[in-house]
SETORDREN-158509 format. One record per residue (C-alpha): x, y, z; residue number from 1; residue in one letter. Coordinates in nm, 2 decimals. Each point is the difference from the previous one (the first is absolute). Example, Ala and Ser with C-alpha at 12.3 -4.5 7.8 and 13.67 -1.06 7.14 Angstrom:
# SETORDREN-158509
+--------+--------+--------+------+------+
:      u :      v :      w : domi : zaza :
+--------+--------+--------+------+------+
:   1.23 :  -0.45 :   0.78 :    1 :    a :
:   0.14 :   0.34 :  -0.07 :    2 :    s :
+--------+--------+--------+------+------+
This chain:
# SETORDREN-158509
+--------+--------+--------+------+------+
:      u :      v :      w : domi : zaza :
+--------+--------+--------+------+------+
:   7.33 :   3.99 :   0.30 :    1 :    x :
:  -0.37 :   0.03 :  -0.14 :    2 :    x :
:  -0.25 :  -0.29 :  -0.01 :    3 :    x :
:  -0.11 :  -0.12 :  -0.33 :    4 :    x :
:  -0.37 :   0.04 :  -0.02 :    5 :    x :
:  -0.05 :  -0.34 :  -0.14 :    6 :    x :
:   0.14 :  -0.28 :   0.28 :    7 :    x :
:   0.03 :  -0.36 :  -0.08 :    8 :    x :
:  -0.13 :  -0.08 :   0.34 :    9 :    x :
:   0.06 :  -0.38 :  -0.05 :   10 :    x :
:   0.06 :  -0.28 :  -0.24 :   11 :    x :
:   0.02 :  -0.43 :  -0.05 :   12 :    x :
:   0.06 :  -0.29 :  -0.25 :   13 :    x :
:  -0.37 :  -0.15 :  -0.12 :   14 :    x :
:   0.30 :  -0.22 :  -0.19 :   15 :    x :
:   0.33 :  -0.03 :  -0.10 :   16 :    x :
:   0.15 :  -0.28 :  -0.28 :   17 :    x :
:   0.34 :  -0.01 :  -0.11 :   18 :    x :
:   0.13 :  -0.28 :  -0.25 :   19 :    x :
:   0.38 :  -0.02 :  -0.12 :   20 :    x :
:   0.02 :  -0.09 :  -0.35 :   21 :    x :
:   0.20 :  -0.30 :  -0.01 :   22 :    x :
:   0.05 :   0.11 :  -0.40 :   23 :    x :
:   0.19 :   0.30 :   0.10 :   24 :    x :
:   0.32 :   0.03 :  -0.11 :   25 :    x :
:   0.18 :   0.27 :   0.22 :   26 :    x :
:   0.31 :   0.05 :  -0.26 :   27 :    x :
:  -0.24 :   0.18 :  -0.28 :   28 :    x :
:  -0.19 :   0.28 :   0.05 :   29 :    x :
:  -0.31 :   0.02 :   0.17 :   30 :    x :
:  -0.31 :   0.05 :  -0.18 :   31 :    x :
:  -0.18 :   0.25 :   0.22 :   32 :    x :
:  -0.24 :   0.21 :  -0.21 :   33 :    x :
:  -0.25 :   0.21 :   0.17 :   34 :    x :
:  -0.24 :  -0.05 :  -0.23 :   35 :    x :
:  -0.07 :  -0.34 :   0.12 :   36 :    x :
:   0.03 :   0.15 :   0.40 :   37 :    x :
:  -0.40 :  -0.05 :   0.07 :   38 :    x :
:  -0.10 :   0.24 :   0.27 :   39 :    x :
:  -0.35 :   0.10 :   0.08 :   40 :    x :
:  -0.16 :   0.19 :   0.32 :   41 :    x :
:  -0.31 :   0.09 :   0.06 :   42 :    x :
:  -0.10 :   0.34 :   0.24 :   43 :    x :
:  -0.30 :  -0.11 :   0.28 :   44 :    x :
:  -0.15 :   0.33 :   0.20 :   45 :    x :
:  -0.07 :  -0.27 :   0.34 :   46 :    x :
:  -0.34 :   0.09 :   0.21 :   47 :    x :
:   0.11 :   0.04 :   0.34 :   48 :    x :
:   0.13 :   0.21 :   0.28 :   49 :    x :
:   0.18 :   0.22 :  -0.20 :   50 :    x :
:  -0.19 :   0.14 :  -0.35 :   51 :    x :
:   0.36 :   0.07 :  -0.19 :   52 :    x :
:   0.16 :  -0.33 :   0.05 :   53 :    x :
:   0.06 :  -0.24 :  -0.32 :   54 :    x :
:   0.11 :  -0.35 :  -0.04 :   55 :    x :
:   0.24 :  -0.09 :  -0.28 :   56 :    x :
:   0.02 :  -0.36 :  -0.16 :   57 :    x :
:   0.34 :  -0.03 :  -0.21 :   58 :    x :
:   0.08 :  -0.29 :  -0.21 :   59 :    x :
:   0.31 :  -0.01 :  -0.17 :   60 :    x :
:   0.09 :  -0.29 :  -0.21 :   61 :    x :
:   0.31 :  -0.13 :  -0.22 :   62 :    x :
:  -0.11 :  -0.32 :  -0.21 :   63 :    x :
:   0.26 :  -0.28 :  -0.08 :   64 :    x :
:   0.00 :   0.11 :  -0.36 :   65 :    x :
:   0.13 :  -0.27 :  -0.29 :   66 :    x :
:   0.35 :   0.10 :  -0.14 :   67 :    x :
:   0.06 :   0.25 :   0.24 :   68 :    x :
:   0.27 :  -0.02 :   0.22 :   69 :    x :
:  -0.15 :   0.13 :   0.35 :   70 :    x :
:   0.14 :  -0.10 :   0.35 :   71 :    x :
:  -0.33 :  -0.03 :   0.16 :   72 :    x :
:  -0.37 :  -0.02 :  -0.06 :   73 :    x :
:  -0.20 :   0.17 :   0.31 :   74 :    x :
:  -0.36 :   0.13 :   0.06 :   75 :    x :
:  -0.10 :   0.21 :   0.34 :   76 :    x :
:  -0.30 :   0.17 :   0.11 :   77 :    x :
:  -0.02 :   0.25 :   0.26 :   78 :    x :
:  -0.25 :   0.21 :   0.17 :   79 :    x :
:   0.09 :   0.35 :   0.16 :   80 :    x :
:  -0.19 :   0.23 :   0.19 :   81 :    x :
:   0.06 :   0.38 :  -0.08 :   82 :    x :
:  -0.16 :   0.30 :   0.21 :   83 :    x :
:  -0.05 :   0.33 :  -0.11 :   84 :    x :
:   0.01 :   0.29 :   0.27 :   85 :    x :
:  -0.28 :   0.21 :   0.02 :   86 :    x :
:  -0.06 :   0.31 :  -0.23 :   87 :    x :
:   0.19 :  -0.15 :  -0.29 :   88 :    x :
:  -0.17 :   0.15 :  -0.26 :   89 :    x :
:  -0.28 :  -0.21 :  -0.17 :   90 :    x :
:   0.10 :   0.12 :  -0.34 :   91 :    x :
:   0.29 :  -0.16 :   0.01 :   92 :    x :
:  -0.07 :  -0.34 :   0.19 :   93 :    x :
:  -0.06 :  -0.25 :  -0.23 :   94 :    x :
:   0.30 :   0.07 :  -0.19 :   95 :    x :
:   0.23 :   0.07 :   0.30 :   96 :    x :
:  -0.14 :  -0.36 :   0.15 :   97 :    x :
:   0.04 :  -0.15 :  -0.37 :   98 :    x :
:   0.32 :   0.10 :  -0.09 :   99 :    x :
:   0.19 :  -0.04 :   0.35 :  100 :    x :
:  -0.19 :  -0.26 :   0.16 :  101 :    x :
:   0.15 :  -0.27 :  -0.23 :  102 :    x :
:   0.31 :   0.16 :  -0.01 :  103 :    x :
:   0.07 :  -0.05 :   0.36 :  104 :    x :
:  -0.09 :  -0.31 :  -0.01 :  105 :    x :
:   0.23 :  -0.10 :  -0.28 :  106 :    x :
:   0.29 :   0.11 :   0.22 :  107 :    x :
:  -0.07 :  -0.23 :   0.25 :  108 :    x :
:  -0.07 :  -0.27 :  -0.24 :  109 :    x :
:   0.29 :   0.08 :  -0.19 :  110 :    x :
:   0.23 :  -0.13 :   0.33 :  111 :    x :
:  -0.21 :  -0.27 :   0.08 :  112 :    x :
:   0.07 :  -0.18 :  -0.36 :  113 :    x :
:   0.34 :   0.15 :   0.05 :  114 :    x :
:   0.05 :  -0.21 :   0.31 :  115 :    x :
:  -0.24 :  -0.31 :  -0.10 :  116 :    x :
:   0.25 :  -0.05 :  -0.35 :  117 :    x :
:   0.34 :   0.10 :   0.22 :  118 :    x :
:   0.00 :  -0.34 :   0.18 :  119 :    x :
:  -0.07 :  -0.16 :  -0.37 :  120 :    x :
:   0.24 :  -0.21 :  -0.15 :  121 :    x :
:   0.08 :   0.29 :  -0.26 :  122 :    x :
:   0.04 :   0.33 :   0.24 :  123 :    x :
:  -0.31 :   0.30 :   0.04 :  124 :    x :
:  -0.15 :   0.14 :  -0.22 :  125 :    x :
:  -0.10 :   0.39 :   0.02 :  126 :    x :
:  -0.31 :   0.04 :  -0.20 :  127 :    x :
:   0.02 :   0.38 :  -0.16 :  128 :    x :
:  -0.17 :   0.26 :   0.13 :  129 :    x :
:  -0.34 :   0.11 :  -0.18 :  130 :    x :
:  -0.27 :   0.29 :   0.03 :  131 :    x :
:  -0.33 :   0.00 :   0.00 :  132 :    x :
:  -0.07 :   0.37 :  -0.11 :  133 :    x :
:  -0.24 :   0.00 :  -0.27 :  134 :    x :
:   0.01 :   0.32 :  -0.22 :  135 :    x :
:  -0.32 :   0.22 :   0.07 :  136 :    x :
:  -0.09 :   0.00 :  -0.35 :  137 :    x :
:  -0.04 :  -0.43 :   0.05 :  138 :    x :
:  -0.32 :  -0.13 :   0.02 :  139 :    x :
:  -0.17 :   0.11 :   0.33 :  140 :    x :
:  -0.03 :  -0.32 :   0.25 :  141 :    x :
:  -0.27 :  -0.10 :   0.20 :  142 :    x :
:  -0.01 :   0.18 :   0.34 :  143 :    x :
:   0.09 :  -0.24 :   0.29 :  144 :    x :
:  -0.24 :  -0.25 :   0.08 :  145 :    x :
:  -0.11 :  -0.02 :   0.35 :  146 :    x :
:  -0.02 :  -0.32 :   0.18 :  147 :    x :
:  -0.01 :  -0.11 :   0.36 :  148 :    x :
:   0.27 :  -0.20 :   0.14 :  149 :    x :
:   0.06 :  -0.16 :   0.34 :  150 :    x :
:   0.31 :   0.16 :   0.25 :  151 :    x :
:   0.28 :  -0.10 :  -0.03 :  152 :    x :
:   0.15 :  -0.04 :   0.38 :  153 :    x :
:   0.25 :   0.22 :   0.06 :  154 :    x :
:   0.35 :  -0.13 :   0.16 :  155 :    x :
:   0.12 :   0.37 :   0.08 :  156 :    x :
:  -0.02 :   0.18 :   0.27 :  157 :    x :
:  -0.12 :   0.37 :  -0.10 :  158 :    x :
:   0.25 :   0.30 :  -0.01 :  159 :    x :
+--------+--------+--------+------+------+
């Protein structure tokens, strides 16, 4: 086995709303489109002890949409904390942190609605899976912002 060289170190729920629609009618068809699956992330290089760590906010929102027939409405926000080993090349950072940064997160977030919506009246639901690749001849994004940000205390022991 061989370490990725991006780690999410750590992660937790800023928030977490889920609302059964009590308009859902569990003998048609559900109405999921993922056009209206709003997810959004935003890539953080964090000021600190180590000068390749990043912190990911995730939002990813399904609206109670009129006429549709949808099991659930739900909104969570996470924050993760990805470290980058040493030497990984600089030419390829951004994107490397960009593109799998939020993906990793999405897994986790993924089970968490998974479970949240599983002990809802209407069973879970398993939002699908999404990338967050953008083609290199897309519009360059801004290089991570650097902010400060206070420690998180850590409740593992170190290997």
């Amino acid at each position: 086995m061989k370490l990725a060289p991006l780690q999410l170190t750590d992660y937790f729920v800023v928030s977490l709303r889920v609302e059964a629609m009590a308009d859902y009618d569990p003998a048609k068809p559900q109405d999921l489109d993922v056009a209206n699956l709003q997810v959004a992330e935003k890539c953080i290089r964090t000021d600190g002890d180590h000068p390749n760590r990043f912190s990911i906010d995730l939002v990813i929102k399904q609206d109670a949409l009129e006429g549709k027939n949808l099991p659930y409405a739900y909104d969570l926000h996470m924050v993760g904390f990805i470290e980058v080993r040493p030497g990984f090349p600089a030419d390829h950072l951004q994107r490397a942190v960009e593109t799998n940064g939020p993906s990793m997160l999405f897994g986790a977030a993924r089970e968490i609605l998974r479970s949240a919506t599983g002990r809802g009246p209407y069973g879970p639901v398993l939002i699908p899976s999404t990338t967050f690749f953008k083609a290199a001849d897309a519009p360059a994004s801004q290089p991570p912002a650097t902010k400060t940000t206070r420690k998180r205390p850590s409740t593992r022991k170190p290997t």
